[in-house]
C-alpha positions, 0 to 999 in steps of 0.5 A: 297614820299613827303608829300602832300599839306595841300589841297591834304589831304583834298581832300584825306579825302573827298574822303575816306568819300564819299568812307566810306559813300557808303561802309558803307551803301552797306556793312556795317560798318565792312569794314576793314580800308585797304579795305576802303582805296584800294577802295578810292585808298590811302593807308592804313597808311595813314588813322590815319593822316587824322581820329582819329579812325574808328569810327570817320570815322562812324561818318563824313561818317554817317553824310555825307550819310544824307547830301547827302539825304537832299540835294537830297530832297530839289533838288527836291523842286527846281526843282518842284518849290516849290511844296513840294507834287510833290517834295515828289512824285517823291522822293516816286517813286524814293524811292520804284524803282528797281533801289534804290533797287538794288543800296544800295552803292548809296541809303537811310542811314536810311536804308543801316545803320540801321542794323550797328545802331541797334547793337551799343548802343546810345552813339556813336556820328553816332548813334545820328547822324543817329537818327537826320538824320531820324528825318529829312527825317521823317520831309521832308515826312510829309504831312498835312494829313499824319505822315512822320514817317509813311510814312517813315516806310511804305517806309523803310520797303519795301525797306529792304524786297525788297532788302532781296527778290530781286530775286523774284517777291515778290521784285517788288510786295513789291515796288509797293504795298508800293508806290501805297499805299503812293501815292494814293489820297484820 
């Protein structure tokens, strides 16, 4: 077989990350490099030409999961035009839903990667760029009256209890509670 063109590979690398950025945050980072590249549909020798470890992968695909979420909240400023609290409401409701909750390949890295982040130590370069990613997300949810933090905690939380209770309905109890008290006037 031939070599591929310069553009190929890059494409080639764009989609194991955008692979690594799902399995990751649906499986964990222990997903083995061959099981990665059969789910990108390349071959597994040819990874080491295109990253320089695994964990160089961690990373790219780490920060690309967060790429994805700031693109996604700043699409929804644009489409509410510019009015950030009906941009953060939405972003809430679709937050705490049964769909979020039931499509972690496809959801928030702050928590689909937060249990592989806790269990590595703060020199990795993923876990400085999950730390910046969360700083931002928390940012975005800041309101005049409300900490994003706090609101980030409130809506992470619920999504990892509803996500380790989701065949019960304590599941969907836990996503409504969350998002009423996230999104009540006061």
């Amino acid at each position: 077989m031939g070599r591929v063109s310069q553009t190929q590979a890059q494409e080639n690398r764009q989609r194991v990350v955008e692979t690594a950025s799902r399995l990751f945050r649906e499986q964990g980072t222990h997903v083995s490099v061959a099981d990665l590249m059969k789910a990108a549909g390349l071959t597994h020798g040819g990874f080491y030409k295109q990253f320089a470890s695994k964990d160089a992968l961690v990373d790219e695909a780490t920060a690309h999961a967060f790429g994805e979420l700031a693109r996604l909240h700043a699409a929804g400023i644009e489409r509410n035009a510019g009015r950030r609290e009906t941009a953060q409401r939405e972003l809430i409701d679709a937050y705490l839903s049964v769909e979020h909750r039931d499509d972690a390949a496809d959801g928030c890295p702050a928590a689909g990667l937060a249990a592989d982040m806790a269990r590595t130590s703060g020199n990795h370069e993923a876990h400085r760029i999950y730390a910046e990613g969360v700083r931002a997300f928390a940012d975005a949810l800041a309101t005049e009256d409300e900490a994003g933090l706090t609101r980030l905690c409130t809506m992470l939380g619920a999504l990892v209890l509803a996500r380790a209770t989701k065949d019960s309905a304590l599941s969907e109890e836990i996503l409504t509670t969350a998002r009423a008290a996230l999104t009540a006037t006061g």
